[in-house]
Every structure is written in structure tokens, then in C-alpha cells.
N, CA and C of each residue as an Amber inpcrd file, in Angstrom:
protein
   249
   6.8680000  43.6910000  -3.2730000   5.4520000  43.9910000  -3.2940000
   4.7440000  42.8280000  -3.9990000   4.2400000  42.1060000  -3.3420000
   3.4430000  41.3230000  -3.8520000   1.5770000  41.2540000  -3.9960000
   1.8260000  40.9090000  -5.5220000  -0.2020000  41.1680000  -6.3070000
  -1.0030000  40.2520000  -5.6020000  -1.8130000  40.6360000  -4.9330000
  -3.2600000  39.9880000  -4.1200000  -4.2980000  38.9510000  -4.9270000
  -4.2580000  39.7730000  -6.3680000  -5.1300000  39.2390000  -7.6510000
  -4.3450000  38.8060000  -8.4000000  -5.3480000  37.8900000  -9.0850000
  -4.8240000  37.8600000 -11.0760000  -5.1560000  38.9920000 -11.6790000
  -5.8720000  39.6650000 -10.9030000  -6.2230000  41.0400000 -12.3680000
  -5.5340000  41.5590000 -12.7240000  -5.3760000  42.3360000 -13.8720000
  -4.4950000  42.7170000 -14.9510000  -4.9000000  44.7390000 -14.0700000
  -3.7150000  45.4270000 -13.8980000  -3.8730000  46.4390000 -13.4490000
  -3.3290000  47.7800000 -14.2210000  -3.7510000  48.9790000 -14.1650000
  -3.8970000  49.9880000 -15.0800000  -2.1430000  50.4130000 -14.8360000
  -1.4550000  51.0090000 -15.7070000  -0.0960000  51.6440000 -14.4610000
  -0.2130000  52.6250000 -13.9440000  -1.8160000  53.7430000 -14.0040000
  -2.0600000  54.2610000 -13.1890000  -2.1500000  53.3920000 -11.6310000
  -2.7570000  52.4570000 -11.3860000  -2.8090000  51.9370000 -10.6980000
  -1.5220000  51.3670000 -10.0490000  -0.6390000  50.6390000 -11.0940000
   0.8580000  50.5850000 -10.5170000   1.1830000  51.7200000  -9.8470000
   1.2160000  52.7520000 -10.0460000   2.1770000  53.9860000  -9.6390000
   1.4090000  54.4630000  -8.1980000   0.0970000  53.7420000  -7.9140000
  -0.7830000  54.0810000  -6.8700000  -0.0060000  53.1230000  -6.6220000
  -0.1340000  52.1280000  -6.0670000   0.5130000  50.4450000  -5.5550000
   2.0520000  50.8200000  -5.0780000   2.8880000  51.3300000  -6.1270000
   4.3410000  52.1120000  -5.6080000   4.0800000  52.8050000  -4.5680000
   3.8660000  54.0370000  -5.0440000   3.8180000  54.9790000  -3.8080000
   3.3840000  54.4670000  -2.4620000   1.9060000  53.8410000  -2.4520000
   1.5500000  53.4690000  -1.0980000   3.2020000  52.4840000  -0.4160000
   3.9610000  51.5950000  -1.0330000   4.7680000  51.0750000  -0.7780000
   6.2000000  51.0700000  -0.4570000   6.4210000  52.8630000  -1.1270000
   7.6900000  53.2290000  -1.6150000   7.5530000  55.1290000  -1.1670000
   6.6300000  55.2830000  -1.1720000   6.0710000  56.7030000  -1.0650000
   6.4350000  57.4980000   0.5690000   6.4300000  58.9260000   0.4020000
   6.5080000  59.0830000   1.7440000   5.3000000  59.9700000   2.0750000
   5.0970000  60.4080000   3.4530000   3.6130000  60.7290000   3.7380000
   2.5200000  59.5190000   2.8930000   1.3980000  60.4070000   2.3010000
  -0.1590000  60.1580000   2.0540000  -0.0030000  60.0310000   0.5310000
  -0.9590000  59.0220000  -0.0720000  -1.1150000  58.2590000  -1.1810000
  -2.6180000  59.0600000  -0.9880000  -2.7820000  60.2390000  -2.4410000
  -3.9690000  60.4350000  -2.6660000  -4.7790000  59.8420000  -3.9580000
  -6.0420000  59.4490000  -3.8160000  -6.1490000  59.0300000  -5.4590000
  -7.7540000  59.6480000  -5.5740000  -7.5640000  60.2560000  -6.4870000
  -8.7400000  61.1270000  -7.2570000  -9.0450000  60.3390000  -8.2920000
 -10.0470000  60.0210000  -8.6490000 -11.2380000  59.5360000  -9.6500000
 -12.7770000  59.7760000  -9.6100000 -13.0160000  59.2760000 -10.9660000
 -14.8290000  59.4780000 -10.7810000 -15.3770000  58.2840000  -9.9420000
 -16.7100000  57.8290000  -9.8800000 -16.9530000  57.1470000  -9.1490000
 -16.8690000  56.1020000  -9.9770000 -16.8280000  54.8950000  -9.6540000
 -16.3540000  53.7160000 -10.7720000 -15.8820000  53.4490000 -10.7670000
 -14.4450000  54.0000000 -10.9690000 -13.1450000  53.8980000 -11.1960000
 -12.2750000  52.6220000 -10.2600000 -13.0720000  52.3330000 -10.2240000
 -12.3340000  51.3430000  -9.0130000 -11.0420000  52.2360000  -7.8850000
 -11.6460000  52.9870000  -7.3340000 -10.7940000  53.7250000  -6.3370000
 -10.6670000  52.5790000  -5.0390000 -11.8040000  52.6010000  -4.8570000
 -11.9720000  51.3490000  -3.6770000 -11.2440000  50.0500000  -3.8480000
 -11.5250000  49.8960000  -5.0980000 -10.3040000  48.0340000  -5.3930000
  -9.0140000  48.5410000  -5.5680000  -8.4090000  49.4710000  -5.9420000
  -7.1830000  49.9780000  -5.9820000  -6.3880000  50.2330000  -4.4080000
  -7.1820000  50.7850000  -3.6180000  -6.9610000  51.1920000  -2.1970000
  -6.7360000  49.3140000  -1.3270000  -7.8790000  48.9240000  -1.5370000
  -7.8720000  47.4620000  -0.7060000  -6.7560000  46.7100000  -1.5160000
  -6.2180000  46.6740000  -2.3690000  -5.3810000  46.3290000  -3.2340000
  -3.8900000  46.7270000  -2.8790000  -3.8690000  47.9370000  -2.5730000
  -2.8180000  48.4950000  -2.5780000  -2.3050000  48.2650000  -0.7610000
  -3.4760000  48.3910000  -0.2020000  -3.0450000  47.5430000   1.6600000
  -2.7000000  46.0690000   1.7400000  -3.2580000  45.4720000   0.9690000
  -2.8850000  44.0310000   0.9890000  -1.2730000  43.9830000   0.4380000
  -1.2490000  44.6450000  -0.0330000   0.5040000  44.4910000  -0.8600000
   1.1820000  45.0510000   0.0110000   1.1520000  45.5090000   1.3270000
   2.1990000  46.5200000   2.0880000   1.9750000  44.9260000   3.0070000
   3.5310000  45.0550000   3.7840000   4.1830000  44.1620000   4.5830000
   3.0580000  44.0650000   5.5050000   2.8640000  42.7790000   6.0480000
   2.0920000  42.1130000   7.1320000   2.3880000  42.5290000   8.3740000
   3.6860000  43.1000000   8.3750000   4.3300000  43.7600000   9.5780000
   3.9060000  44.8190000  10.1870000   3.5600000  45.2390000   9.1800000
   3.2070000  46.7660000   9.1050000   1.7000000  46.6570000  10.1780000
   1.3140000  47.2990000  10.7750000   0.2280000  47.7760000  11.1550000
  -0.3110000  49.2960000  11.0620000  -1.2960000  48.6710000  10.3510000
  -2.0430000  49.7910000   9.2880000  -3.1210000  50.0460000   9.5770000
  -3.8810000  51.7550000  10.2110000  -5.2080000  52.4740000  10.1230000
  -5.3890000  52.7300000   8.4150000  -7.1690000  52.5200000   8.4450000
  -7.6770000  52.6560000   7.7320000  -8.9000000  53.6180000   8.2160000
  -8.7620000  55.2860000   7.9980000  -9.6010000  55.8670000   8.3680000
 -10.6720000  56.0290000   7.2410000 -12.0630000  55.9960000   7.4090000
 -13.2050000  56.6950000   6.3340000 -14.3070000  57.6790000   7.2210000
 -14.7370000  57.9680000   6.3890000 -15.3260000  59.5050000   5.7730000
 -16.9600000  59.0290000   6.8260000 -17.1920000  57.6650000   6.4500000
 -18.7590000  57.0500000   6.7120000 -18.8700000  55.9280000   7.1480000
 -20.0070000  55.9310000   7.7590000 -19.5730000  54.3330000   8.2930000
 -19.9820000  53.2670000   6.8700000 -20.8980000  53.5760000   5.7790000
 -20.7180000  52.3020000   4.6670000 -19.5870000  52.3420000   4.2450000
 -18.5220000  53.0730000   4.0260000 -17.4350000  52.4470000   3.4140000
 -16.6630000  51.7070000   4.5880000 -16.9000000  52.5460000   5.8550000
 -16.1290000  51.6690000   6.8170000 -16.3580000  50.3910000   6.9230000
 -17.6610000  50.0050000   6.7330000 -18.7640000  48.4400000   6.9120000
 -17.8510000  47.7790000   5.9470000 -18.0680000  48.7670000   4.4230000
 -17.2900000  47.7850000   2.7880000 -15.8140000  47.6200000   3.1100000
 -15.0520000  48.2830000   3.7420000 -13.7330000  48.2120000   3.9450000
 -13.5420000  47.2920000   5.1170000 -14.1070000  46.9430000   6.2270000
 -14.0840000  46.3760000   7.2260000 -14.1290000  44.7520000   6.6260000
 -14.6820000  44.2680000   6.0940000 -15.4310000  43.2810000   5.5080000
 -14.3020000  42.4990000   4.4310000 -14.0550000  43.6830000   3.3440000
 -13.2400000  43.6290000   2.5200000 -11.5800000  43.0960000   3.1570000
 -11.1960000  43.3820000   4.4420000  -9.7150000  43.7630000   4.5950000
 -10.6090000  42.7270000   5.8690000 -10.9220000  42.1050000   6.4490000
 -11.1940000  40.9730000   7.9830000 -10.1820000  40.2740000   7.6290000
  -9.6720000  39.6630000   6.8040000  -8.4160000  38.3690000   6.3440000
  -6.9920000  38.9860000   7.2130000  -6.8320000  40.4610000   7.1740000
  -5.9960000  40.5110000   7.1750000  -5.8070000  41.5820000   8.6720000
  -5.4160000  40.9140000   9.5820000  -5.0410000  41.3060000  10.8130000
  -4.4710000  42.4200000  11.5710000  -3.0340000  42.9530000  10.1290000
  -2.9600000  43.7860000  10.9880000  -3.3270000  45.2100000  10.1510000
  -4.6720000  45.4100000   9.7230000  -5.0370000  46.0060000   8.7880000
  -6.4810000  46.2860000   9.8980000  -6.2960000  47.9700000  10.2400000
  -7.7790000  47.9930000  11.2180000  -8.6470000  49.4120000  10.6100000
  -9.9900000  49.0940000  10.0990000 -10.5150000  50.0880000   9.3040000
 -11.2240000  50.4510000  10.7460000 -11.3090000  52.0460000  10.4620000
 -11.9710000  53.0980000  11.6180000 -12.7750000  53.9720000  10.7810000
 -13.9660000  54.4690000  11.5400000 -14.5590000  55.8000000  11.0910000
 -14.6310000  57.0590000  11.5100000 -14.3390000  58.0780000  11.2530000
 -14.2290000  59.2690000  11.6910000 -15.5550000  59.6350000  12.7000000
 -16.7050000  58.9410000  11.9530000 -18.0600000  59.2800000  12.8390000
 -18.6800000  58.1330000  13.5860000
């Protein structure tokens, strides 16, 4: 698993980063708003194998827009919206 950033990360956040990598089924993550849920998530797709081809479903289309934008570098990474 390799880190995307230099940033220094919570081990809540490690144990999010595992699972998405190591985990079976769905990686849920509950926080307040702030929390960097969103940099943890784009964080945690960039670290899964390039091989991999990966949906990214959301809720709306602005996070789909922020996630779309956020994750373009990376190919086989395709954000969708439910609506």
C-alpha cells in the first residue's frame, strides 16, 4: 500500500486505508463534517492497486463534480452519481 501524500495520518485513518485494502465487502466511515472524510476516501483509492478498476458511487452530483476532479489522474478510478 503505498501513501499518495506527505501528510502525517490519524491511525484512525490507517485502519480506514487497511481495510479499504485488506478488508472484505464495504469500508464505512462515519464522521462530522470536517473531518476530512473526503481526503481520507480519495486517499484511501489512490493507495488500492492501479489494476484494480474502481466505481466511485455518490449521493449528489457536487461531490460527484469534487470527486471527479479530485481522482481525473487516475484512470482506472470512475466516479458516478446515483442522480
Amino acid at each position: 500500500m503505498t501513501q499518495a501524500t506527505d501528510r502525517v495520518w490519524s491511525s484512525y485513518q490507517n485502519e480506514i486505508f487497511k481495510d479499504m485494502a485488506e478488508g472484505k465487502g464495504n469500508t464505512v466511515i462515519r464522521a462530522f463534517a470536517g473531518c476530512a472524510k473526503t481526503t481520507t476516501c480519495v486517499e484511501g483509492l489512490i493507495r488500492l492497486p492501479s489494476s484494480l478498476n474502481i466505481a466511485v458511487m455518490c449521493f449528489n452530483t457536487a461531490i460527484r463534480d469534487e470527486l471527479t476532479e479530485k481522482l481525473k489522474a487516475y484512470g482506472n478510478i470512475q466516479v458516478k452519481g446515483f442522480h
